[in-house]
N, C-alpha and C positions, 0 to 999 in steps of 0.2 A: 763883348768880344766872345764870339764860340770856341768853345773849347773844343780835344778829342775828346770822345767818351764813347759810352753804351746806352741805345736806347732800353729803359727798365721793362722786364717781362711784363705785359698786362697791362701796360703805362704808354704804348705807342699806340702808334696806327697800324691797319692792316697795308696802307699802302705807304710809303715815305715817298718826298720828293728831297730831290738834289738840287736847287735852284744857283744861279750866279744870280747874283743881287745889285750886281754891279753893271746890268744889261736889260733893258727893258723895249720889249715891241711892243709896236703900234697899239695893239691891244692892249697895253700896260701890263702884260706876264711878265715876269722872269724867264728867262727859259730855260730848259731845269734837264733832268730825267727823273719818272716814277719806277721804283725799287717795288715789285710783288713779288712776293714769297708764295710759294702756290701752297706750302708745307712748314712752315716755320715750327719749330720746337726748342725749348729751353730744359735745361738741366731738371733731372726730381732731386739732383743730388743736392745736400747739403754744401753747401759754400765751403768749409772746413774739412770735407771729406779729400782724401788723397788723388782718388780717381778724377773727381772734380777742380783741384785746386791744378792737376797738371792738366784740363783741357778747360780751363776757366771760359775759353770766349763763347761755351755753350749755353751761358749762364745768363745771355742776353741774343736777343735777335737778330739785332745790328748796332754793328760799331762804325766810328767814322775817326777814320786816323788822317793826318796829311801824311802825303806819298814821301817815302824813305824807300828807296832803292835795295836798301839793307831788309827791310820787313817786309818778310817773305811769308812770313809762316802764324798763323794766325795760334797756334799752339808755340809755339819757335821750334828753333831749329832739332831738337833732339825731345820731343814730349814724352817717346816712354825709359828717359834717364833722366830727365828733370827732378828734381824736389814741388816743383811746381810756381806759377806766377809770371811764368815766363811769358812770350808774345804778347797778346793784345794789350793782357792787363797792362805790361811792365809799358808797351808802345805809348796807351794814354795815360798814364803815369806819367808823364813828362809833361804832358801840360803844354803840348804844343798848341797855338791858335791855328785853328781850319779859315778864319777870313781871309777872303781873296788866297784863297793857296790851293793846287793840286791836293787832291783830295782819294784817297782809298776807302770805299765803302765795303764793310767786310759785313755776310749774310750768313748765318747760321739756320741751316737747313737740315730738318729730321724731323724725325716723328717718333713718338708711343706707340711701339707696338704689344696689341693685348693678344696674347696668340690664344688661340681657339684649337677645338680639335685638330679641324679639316685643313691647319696648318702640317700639319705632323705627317710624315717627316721631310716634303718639299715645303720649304715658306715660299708664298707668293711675293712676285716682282712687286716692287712698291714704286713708281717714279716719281718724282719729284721735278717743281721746275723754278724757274726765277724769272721774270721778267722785268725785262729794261726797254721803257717806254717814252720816247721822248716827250717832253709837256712843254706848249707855250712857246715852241719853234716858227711856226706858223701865222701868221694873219687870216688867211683864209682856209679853202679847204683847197688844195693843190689838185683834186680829181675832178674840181668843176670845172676846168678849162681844157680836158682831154676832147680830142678829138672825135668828130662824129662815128668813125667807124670801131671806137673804142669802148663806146657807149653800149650797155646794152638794152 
């Protein structure tokens, strides 16, 4: 039975998939969604440090909780008056099963920035992105059957 939890820094994949297991096309896929991180980054902090223990869920990539309407806040509701542990941890702390259930995938997104001179004193825009890609939806490829004046 899968549990909530955190994928381990170092320990995943650069792409996750989401699959229902409980659904299979023609192809024999699941059909799912893939989760990229264009920038993903985990904590340098100590797991015991204070700064770290109140925004814990930086301390992994991705987390996957089933959906509570209540969990909102992936640090909770108040992270800079916390003592810390709150949100994610405490969410999969419960030991909910994710099989066959509504499902929240939470993405931790940032980066190490090594500043350099020619930082100083404008730091440059950094974007970042996340992509959500359906996978396994499909049988075919849906553009082969477009119309001839569609075609180019």
């Amino acid at each position: 039975m899968a549990k909530e939890g955190a994928v381990e820094p170092g320990h995943g994949p650069e792409i996750w998939r989401v699959v229902n297991p409980g659904t299979t096309t023609a192809l024999g896929h699941n059909p799912g969604y893939e989760v990229i991180l264009g920038h993903g980054a985990t904590s340098l902090l100590d797991a015991g440090d204070f700064p770290q223990r109140r925004a814990a869920f930086t301390g992994a990539p991705l987390w996957v909780t089933a959906h509570d309407a209540a969990e909102r806040h992936a640090a909770g509701p108040w992270p800079n008056q916390a003592p810390g542990g709150d949100g994610l941890p405490r969410f999969v702390a419960q030991g909910r099963s994710i099989e066959n259930a509504d499902l929240v995938v939470w993405a931790t997104m940032g980066f190490h920035h090594l500043t350099r001179p020619e930082d100083w004193p404008v730091l440059p825009t950094k974007w970042h992105r996340i992509e959500l890609k359906p996978y396994g939806f499909f049988t075919r490829n849906p553009a082969m059957t477009l119309r001839r004046e569609f075609r180019q």
